[in-house]
N, C-alpha and C positions, 0 to 999 in steps of 0.2 A: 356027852356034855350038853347040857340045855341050853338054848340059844336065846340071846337075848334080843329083842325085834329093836331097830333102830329107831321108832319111837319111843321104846322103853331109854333108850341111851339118851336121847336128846333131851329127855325129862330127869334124868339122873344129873345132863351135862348142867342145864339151869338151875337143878337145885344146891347141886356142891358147889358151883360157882360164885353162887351168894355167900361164900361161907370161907372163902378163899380171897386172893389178893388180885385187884386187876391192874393194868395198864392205863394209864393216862395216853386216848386217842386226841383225834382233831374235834373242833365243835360238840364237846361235851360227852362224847362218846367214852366210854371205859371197856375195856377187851381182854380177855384171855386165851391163849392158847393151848388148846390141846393135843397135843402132838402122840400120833401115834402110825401116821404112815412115813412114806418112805419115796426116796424120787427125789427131783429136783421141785421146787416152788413154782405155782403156776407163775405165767409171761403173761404177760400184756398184749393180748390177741389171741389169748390162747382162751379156749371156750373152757367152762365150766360145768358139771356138774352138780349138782348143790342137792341138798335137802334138809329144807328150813323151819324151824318151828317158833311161834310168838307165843310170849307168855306176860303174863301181866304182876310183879309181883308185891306186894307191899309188905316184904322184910322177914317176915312169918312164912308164906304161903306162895305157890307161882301157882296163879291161872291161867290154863293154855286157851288163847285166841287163835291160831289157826297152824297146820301142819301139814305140810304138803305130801305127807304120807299117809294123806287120809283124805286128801283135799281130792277132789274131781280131776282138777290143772293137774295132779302130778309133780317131781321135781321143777327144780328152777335147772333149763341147760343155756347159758347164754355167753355172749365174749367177756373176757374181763377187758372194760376200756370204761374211759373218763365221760362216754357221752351219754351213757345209760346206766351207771354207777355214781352215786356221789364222790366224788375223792376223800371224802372220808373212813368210806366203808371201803373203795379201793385200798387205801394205804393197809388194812387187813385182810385184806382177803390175798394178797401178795405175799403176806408171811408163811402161807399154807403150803402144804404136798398133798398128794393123794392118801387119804386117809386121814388126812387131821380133822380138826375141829375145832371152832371160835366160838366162843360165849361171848355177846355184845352187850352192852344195855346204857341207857341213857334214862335221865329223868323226866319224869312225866312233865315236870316242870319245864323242859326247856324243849318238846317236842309242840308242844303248844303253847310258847312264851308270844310268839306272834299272833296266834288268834282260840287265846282262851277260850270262846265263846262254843267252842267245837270240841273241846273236852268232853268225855262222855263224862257224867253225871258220878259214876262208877269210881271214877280213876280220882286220884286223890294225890295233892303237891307231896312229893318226899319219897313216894313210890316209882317203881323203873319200869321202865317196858324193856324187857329183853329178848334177844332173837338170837337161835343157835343153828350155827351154819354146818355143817358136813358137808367135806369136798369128797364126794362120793368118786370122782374120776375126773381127769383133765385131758382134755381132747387136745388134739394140735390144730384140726382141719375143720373147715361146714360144713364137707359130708362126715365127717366123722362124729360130731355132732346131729349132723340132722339125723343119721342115724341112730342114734342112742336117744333122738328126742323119740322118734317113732317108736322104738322099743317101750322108753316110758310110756307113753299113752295108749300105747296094748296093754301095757302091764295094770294102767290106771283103770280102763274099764274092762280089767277082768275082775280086779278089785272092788271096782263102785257097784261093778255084778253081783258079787256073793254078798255083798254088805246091805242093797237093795234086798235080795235073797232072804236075807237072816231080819231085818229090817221089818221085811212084810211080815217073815211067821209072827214077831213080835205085836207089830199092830192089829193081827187077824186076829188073836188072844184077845188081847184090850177092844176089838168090836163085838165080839162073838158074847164075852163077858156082859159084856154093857147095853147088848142083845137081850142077852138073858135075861138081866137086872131089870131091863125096863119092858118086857116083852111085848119088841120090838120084830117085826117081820118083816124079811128083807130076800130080794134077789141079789146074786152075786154074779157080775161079771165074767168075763173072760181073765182078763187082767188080775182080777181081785175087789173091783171096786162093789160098796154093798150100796144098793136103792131097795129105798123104802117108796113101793106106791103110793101116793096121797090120794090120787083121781087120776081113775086109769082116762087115757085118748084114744082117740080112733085112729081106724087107717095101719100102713105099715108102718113099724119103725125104721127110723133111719138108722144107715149105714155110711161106707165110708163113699158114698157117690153123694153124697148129702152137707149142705150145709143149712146148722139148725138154729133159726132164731128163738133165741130165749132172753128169761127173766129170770135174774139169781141172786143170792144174796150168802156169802162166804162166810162161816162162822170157825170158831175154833171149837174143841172137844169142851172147852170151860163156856162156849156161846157166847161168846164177844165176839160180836162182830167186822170184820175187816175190809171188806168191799161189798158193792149193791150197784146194782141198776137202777134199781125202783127206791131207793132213798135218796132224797136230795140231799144229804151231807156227803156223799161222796162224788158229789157234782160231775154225774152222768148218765143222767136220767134215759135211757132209750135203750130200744133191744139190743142184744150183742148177739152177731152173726157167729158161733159156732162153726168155724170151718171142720170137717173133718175126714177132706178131700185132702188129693198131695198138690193142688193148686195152691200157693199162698195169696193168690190174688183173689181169693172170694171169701176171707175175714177171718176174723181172728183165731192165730193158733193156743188152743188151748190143754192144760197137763194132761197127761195121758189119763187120769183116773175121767175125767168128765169125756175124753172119749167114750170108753169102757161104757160108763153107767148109760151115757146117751141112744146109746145103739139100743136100749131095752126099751127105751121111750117112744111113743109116737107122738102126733099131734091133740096137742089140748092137756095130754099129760103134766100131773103136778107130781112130784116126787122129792126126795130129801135124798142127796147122796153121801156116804162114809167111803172116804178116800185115806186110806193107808196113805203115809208118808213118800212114801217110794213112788208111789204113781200121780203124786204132787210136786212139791219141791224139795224133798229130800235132806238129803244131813245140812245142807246149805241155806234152808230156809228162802225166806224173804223179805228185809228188811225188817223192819220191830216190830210187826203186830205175829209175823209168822217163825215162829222159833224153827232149827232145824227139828229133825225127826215129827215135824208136828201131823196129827192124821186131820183134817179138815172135812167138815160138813158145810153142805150146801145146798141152801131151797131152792130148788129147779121151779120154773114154768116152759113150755114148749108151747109157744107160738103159733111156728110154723116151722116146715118141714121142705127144704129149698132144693131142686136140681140144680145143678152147674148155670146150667142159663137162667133160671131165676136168681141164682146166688151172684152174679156177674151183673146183673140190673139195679141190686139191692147196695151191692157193693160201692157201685157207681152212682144210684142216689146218696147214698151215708157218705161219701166222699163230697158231692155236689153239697148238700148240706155243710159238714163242715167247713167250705170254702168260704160259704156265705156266712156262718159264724162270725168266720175269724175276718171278714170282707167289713162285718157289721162289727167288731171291735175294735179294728182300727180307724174305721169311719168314727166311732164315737173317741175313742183318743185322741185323734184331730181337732174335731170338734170342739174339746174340752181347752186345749192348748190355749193360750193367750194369743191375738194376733200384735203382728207388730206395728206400732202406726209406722204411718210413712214420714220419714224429716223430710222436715222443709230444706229449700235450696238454699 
């Protein structure tokens, strides 16, 4: 018999759900039960197992927004109780056994009735956002639980491994392609990441004893740009220390792909880097300029080229520096304030 993967189920469970009769919950919520396991309902202390998926629907259509069977985090495993649960979604999640499953949804209208202004632009009054829960297992105990949380998150980055995996071969196509298209000559990384020389530098390149001052500017595969050191609209104009030591304290840690591509560079080197998705930010993206699976390009310059104890000096002026920034912003906020006169007696 062919098996159906439980995200295929969760996206079956929202869309027949729409189509079906719900329950009048608490606070505008509407719910359905699907009932297919077996057992007593979970208790009130008793841990959960869940696996959640959000959709967005407007009547026609569900867009899924996020799935924890695909997500990084993994399941949801936590207590059922009133002080990390709304009492609303408690009073549902109580009707469950192991193996059921709840269709939830409420209106876009009354999740954002207190501060419209934070609506995404997308979402539109009349439409639902709905979340479908699977009570994958009910623990009794915190080890019994913390065990099964640890199971999930082996089980998650053996997942977000092969998904990375298959990920890369995808964007190695789409560079190699667009390689070709533009004939474009590139070294390849360890990792994957491809640099394009602009002007080769001297000296050795760095490695992972090195932290490397540079000059960069992030673009997307379409070339809109998203961050910069050297444009003053993204207000912060100065080199960025490149840590690529296991010290955190000699500067910033940066995606694995500018690892990669750094170590080909030496000093004075100008170069253009194509970083695959995976060795970036991944299915998860980064807020709105950076879509998940996105591959990113970026104008390198190489500065300099820091040992530990140069990178531990530099560190420690760009800290000193910023002190005084913010020493010299609040001095002028002061300043600006109104004083109060003094009353008379």
């Amino acid at each position: 018999m062919r098996k159906i993967s439980l995200v295929a189920c969760l996206a079956i469970l929202a869309l027949s759900a729409c189509k079906e009769s719900f329950k009048k919950g608490q606070k505008g919520l509407e719910y359905k039960i699907i009932t297919s396991g077996s057992g007593d309902k979970v208790k009130m202390g008793e841990f959960m197992h869940l696996e959640i998926g959000q959709y967005y629907s407007n009547g026609k259509t569900d867009s899924l927004l996020s799935d924890s069977r695909t997500s990084p985090q993994g399941p949801v495993i936590q207590p059922l109780d009133t002080t990390s649960i709304p009492a609303e979604f408690t009073a549902i999640l109580t009707q469950l056994r192991k193996g059921d499953s709840a269709v939830i949804r409420i209106l876009v209208d009354s999740v954002f009735k207190e501060m419209p202004q934070q609506m995404p632009p997308a979402f539109k009054k009349g439409h639902y956002l709905i979340t479908t829960v699977k009570m994958v297992d009910i623990l009794k105990t915190a080890t019994a639980a913390d065990s099964a949380r640890v199971k999930a998150m082996e089980a998650a980055q053996v997942r977000m491994k092969a998904q990375g995996e298959e990920q890369l071969k995808k964007d190695d196509k789409i560079l190699q392609d667009y390689f070709a298209k533009n004939n474009i000559k590139t070294v390849k990384g360890k990792l994957g990441t491809y640099v394009e020389i602009i002007q080769p530098g001297t000296g050795p390149n760095a490695d992972t004893t090195n932290v490397v001052s540079i000059n960069y500017t992030g673009k997307t595969m379409a070339g809109k740009a998203f961050d910069s050191n050297t444009d003053p609209a993204f207000n912060h104009v100065r080199p960025l220390l490149a840590n690529l030591t296991s010290d955190p304290n000699l500067g910033m840690r940066v995606v694995p792909g500018w690892n990669d591509g750094l170590e080909l560079l030496n000093k004075g080197a100008k170069a253009k880097f194509y970083i695959p998705s995976s060795l970036a930010y991944g299915p998860q993206g980064n807020g709105q300029e950076i879509a998940p699976n996105s591959i990113l390009v970026f104008d390198i310059e190489v500065l300099d080229i820091l040992n530990k104890a140069q990178a531990a000096s530099a560190a420690a002026n760009e800290q000193k520096q910023m002190q005084e920034m913010q020493q010299k912003y609040m001095d002028s906020i002061q300043k600006a304030q109104p004083q109060t006169a003094p009353q008379p007696k």
